[in-house]
Kinemage of the C-alpha trace (Angstrom):
@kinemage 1
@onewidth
@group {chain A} dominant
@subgroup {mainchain}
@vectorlist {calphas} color= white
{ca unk a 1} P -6.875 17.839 7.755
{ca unk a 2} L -8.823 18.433 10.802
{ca unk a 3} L -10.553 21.427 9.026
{ca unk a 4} L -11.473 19.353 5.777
{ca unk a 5} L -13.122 16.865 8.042
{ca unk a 6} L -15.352 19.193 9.956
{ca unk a 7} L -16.316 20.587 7.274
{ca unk a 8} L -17.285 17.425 5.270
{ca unk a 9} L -19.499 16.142 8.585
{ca unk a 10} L -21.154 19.981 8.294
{ca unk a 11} L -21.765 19.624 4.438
{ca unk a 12} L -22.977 15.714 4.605
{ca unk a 13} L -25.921 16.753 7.206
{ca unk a 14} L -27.204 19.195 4.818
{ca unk a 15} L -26.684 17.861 1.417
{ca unk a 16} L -29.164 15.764 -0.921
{ca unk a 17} L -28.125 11.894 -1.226
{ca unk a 18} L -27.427 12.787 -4.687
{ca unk a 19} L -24.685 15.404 -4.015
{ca unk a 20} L -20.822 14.845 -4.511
{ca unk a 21} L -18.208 16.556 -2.141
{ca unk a 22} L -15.042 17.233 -3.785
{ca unk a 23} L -12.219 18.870 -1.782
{ca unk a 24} L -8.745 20.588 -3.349
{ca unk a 25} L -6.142 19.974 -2.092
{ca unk a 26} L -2.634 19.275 -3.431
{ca unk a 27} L -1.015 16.703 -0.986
{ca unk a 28} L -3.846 15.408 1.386
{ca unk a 29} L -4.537 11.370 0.275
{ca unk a 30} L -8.445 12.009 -0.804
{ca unk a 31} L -9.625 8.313 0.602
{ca unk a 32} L -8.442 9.905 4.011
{ca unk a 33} L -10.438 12.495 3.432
{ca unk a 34} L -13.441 10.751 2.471
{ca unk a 35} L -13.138 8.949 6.098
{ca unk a 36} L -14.950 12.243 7.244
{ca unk a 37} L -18.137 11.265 4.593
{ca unk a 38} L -20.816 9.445 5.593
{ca unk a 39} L -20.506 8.449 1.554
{ca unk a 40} L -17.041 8.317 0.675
{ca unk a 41} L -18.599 6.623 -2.535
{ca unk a 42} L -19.134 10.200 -3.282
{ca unk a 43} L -16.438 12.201 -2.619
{ca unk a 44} L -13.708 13.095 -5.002
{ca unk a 45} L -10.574 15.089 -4.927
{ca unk a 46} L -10.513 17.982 -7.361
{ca unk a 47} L -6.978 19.619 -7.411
{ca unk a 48} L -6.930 23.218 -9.084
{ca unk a 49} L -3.506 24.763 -9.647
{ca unk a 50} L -2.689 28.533 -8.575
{ca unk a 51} L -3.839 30.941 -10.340
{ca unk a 52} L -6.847 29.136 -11.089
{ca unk a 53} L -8.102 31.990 -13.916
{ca unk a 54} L -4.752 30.889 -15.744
{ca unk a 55} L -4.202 27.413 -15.486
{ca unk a 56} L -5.698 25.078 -17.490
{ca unk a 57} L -5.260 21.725 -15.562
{ca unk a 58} L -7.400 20.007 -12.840
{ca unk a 59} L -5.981 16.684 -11.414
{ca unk a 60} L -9.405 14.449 -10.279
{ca unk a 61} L -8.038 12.073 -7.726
{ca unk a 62} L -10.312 9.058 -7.541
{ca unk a 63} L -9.959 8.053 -3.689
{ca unk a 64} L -10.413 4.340 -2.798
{ca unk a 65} L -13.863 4.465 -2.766
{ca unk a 66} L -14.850 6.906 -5.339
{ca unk a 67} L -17.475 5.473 -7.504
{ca unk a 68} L -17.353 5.631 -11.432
{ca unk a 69} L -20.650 7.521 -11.388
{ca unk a 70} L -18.782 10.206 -8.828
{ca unk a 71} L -15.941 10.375 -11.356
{ca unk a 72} L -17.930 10.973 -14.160
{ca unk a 73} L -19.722 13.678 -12.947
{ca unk a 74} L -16.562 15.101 -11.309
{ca unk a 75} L -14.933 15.262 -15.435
{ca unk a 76} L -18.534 16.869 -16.267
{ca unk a 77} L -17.889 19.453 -13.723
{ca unk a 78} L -14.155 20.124 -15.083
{ca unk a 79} L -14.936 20.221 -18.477
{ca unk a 80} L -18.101 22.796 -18.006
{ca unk a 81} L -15.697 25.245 -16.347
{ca unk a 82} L -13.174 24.665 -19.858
{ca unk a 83} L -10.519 23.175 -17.640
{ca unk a 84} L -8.470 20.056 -18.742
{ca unk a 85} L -9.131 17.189 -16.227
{ca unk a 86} L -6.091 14.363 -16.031
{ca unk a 87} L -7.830 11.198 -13.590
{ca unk a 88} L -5.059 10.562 -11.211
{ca unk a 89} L -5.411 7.519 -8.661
{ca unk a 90} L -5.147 8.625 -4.913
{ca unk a 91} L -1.623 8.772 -3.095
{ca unk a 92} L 0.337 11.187 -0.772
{ca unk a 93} L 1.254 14.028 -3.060
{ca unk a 94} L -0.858 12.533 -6.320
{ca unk a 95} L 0.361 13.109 -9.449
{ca unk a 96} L 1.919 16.707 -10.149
{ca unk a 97} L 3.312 17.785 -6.510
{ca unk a 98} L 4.772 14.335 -6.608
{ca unk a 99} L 6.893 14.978 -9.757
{ca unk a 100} L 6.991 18.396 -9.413
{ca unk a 101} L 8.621 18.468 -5.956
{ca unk a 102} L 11.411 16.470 -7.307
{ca unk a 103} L 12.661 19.672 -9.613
{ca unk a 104} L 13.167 21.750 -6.212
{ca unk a 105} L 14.063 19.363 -3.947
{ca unk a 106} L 16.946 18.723 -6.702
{ca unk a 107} L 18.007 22.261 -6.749
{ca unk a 108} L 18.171 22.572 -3.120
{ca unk a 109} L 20.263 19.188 -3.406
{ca unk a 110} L 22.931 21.085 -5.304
{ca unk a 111} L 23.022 23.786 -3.447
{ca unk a 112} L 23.538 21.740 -0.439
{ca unk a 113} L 26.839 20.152 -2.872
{ca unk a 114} L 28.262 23.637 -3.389
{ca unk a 115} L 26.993 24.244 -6.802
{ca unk a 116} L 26.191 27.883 -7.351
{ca unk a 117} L 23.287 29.306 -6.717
{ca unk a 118} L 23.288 31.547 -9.981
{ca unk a 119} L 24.295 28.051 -11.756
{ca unk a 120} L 21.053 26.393 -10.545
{ca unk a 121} L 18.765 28.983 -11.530
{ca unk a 122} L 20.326 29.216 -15.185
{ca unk a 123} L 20.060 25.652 -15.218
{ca unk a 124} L 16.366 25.901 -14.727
{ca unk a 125} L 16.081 28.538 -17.014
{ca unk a 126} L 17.493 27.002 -19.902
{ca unk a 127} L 15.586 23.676 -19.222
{ca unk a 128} L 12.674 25.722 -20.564
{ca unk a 129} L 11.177 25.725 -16.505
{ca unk a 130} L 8.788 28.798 -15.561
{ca unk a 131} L 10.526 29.552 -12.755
{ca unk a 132} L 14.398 28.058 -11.701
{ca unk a 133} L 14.063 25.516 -8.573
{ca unk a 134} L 15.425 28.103 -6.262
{ca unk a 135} L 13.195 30.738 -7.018
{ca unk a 136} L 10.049 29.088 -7.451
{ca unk a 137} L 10.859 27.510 -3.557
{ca unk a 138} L 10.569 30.820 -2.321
{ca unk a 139} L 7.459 31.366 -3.965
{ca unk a 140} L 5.503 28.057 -2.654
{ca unk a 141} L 7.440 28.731 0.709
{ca unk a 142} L 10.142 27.013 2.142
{ca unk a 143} L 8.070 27.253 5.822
{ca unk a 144} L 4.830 25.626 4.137
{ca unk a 145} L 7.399 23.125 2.006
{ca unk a 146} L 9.227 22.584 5.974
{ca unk a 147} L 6.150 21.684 7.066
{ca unk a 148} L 4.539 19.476 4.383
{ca unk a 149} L 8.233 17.680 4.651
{ca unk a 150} L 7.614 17.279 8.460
{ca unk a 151} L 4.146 16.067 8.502
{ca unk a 152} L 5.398 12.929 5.383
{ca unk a 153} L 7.983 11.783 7.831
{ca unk a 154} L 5.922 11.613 10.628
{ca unk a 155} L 2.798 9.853 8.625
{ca unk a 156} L 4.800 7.686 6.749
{ca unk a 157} L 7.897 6.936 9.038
{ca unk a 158} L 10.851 4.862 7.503
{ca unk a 159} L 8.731 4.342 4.322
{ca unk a 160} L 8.757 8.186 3.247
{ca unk a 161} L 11.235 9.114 0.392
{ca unk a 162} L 14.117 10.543 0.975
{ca unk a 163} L 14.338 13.907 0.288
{ca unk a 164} L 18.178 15.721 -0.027
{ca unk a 165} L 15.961 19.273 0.530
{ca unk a 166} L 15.037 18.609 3.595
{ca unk a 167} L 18.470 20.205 5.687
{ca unk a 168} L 18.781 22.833 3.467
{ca unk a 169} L 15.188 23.910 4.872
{ca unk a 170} L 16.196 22.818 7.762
{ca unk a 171} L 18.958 25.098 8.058
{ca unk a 172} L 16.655 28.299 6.300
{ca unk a 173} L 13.655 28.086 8.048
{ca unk a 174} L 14.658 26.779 11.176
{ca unk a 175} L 18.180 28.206 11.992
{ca unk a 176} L 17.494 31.688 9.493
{ca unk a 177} L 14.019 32.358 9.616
{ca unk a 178} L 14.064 32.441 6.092
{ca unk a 179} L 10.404 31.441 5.070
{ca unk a 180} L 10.083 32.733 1.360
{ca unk a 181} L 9.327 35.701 -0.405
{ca unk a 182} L 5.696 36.139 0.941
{ca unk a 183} L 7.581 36.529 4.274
{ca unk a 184} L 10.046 38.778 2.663
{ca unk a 185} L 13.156 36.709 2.454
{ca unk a 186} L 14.505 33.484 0.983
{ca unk a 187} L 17.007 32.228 -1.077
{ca unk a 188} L 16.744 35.436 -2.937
{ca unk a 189} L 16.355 38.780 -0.848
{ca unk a 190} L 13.133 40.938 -1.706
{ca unk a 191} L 13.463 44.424 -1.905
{ca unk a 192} L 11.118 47.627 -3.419
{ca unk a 193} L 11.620 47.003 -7.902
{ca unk a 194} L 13.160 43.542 -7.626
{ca unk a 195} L 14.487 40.485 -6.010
{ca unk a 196} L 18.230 38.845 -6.208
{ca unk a 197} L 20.188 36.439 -5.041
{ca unk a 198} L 20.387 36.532 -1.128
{ca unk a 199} L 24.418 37.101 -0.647
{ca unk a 200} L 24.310 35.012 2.905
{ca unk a 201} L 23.746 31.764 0.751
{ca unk a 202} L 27.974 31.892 0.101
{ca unk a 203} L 28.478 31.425 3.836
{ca unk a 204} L 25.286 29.472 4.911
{ca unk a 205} L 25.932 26.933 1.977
{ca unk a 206} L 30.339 27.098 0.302
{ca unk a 207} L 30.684 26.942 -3.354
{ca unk a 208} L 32.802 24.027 -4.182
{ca unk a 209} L 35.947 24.341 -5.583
{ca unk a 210} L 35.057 22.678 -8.798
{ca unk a 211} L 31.677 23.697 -10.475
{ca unk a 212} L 29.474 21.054 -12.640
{ca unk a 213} L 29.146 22.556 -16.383
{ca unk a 214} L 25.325 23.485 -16.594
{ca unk a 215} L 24.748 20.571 -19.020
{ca unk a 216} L 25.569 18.338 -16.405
{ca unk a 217} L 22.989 20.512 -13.644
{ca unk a 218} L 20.568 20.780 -16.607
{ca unk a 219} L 20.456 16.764 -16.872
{ca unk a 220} L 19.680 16.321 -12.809
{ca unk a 221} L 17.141 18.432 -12.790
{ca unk a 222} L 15.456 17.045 -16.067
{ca unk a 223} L 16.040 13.529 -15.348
{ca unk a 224} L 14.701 13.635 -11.296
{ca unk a 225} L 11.486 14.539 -12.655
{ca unk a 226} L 11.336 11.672 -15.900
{ca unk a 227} L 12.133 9.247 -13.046
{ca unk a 228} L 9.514 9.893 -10.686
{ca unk a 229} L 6.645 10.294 -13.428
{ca unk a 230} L 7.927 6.900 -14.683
{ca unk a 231} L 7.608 5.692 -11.095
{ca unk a 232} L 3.707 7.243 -11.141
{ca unk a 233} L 3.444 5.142 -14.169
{ca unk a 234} L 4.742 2.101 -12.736
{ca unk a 235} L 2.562 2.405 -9.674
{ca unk a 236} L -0.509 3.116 -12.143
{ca unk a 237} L -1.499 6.136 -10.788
{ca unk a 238} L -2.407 7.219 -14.374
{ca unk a 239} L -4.439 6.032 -16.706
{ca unk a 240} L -2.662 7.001 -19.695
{ca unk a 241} L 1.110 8.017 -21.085
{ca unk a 242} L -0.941 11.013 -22.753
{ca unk a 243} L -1.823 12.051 -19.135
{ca unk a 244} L 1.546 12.194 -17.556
{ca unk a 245} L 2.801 14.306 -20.060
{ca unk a 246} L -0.464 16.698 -20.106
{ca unk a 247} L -0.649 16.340 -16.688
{ca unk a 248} L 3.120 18.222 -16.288
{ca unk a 249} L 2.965 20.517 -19.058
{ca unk a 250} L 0.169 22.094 -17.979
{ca unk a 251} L 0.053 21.627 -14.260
{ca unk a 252} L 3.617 23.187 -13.454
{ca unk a 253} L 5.554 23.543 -17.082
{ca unk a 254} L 7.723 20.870 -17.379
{ca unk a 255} L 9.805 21.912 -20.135
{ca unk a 256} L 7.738 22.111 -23.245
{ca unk a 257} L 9.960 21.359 -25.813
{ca unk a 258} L 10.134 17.989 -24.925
{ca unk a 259} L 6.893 17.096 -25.054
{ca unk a 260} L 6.386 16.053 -21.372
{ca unk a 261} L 8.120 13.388 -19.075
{ca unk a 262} L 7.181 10.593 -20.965
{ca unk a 263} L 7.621 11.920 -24.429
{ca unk a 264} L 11.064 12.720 -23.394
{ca unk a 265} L 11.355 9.201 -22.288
{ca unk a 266} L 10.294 7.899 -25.311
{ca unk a 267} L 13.044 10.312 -27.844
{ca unk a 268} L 15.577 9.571 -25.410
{ca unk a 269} L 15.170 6.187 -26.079
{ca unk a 270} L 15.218 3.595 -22.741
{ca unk a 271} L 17.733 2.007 -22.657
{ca unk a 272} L 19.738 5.433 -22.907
{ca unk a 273} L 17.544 7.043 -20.133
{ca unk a 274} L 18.474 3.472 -17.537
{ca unk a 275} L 21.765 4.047 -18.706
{ca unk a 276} L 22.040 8.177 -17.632
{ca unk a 277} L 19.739 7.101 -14.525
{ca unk a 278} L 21.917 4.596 -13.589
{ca unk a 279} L 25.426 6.415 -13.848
{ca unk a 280} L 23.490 9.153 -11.545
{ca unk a 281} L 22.253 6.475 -8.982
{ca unk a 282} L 26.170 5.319 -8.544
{ca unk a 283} L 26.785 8.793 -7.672
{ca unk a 284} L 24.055 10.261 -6.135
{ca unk a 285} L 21.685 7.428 -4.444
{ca unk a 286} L 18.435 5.934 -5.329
{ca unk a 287} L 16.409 8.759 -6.464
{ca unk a 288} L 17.949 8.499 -9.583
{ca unk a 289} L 17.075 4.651 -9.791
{ca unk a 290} L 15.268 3.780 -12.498
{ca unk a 291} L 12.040 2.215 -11.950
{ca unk a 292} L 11.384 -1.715 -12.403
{ca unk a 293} L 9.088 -0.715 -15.214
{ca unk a 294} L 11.674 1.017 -17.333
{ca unk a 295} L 14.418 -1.340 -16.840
{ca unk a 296} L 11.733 -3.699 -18.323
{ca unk a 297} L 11.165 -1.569 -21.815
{ca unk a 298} L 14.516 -1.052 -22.016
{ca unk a 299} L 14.827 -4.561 -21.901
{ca unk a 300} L 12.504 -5.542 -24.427
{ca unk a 301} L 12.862 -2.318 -26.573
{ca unk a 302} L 9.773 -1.003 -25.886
{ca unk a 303} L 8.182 2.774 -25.755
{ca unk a 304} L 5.017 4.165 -24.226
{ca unk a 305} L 3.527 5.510 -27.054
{ca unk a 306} L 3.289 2.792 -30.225
């Protein structure tokens, strides 16, 4: 943060009146950013994903102050390099790390229960996922995700979500010095042709004595991530059902066959999907709560799209 705003100041003393500043970043609210600006009018937040030669989707986070003008020629911008732009409004974690976090933090929520490691991951798999929760942790980083965890808590104090990740990274980056694969072990140990399983996860986290079938895992880790793009939704961070859906296909591969979050939501019907979310809630807590704004469709029989 301290970075981004030294090198705003340094850009805004050299830089035509006409010029708009866009930073990426993935977590970092943009109006805070834009503090830095002498014209916070124009400054934007333009939010590539990794690796930016593949992946189609930008997220353009429209900060407090971000002028329409600023926007459009931040869509101009995305569209001239042939990336799809999805116009997100600003908060902590925007749009896709948002939802997206919710899929890991859920496996590392089971694995804290004693469900099987190998269980989660084919879970994952067979969701249609790029990568299974586990696995793709230890490719973000479970230091950097430690650390991103830390620095919520301490911003946002008793209002930050809760997150049932946060002792399992607790206990691997802090107690194991287990930091992810770019530091050469994780939740799966790295070695020359291949990765597996790390063996130590038995003792560090016990299996229970009775497994969940992997419908049941496959549900959890589909569902956390409907919920909290529903929640986006609710809050109106998006402009449009079409960009939730777009936005999570193509920013981290939410399961394609269904369409996207709210396409799911929508075939699943929802009043079914209060019904699963609430019989989850009972047991699990309040990440699993369906938002006021789907209890309300389900109410009046409504859907996003039509």
């Amino acid at each position: 943060r301290a970075v981004k705003a030294d090198v705003t100041r340094k850009a805004d003393a050299v830089l035509s009146d006409r010029a708009v500043l866009a930073s990426n970043t993935s977590t970092l609210p943009i109006t805070g950013l834009a503090e830095a600006s002498s014209r916070p009018e124009r400054f934007v937040g333009l939010h590539f994903f990794s690796p930016v030669e593949k992946m189609q989707l930008v997220e353009v986070i429209v900060g407090d102050r971000t002028s329409e003008p600023t926007l459009a020629h931040a869509l101009d911008v995305v569209k001239a390099l042939r990336k799809t732009p999805i116009v997100v409004r600003d908060s902590r974690g925007f749009y896709t790390s948002r939802v997206f976090g919710t899929y890991v933090s859920e496996g590392l929520a089971l694995l804290r229960e004693g469900v099987a490691p190998a269980l989660i991951e084919n879970a994952g798999r067979m969701l249609g996922m790029p990568m299974p929760p586990l696995a793709l942790a230890d490719e973000v980083g479970l230091g950097l995700m430690h650390q991103v965890g830390r620095q919520t808590r301490a911003d946002l104090g008793d209002a930050a979500p809760d997150n049932p990740g946060t002792p399992v990274l607790a206990t691997m980056v802090e107690t194991l010095g287990r930091t992810g694969k770019r530091g050469g072990a994780g939740f799966y140990a790295y070695a020359e042709g291949g990765k597996r399983l790390w063996p130590g996860l038995a003792e560090q986290f016990p299996l229970a004595a009775a497994q969940p079938s992997v419908e049941a895992v496959k549900e959890r880790l589909l569902l956390v991530q409907v919920l909290e793009a529903c929640r986006c939704m609710d809050a109106e961070l998006l402009r449009a059902p079409a960009d939730a859906d777009v936005g999570a296909v193509l920013g981290w591969g939410f399961a394609p066959y269904t369409g996207g979050p709210i396409t799911y939501l929508d075939t699943l019907g929802a009043a079914e999907a209060v019904r699963r979310a609430d019989a989850l809630a009972a047991e699990l807590g309040p990440r699993f709560s369906p938002p006021p704004l789907l209890r309300r469709m389900a109410e009046r029989g409504e859907r996003f799209y039509g």
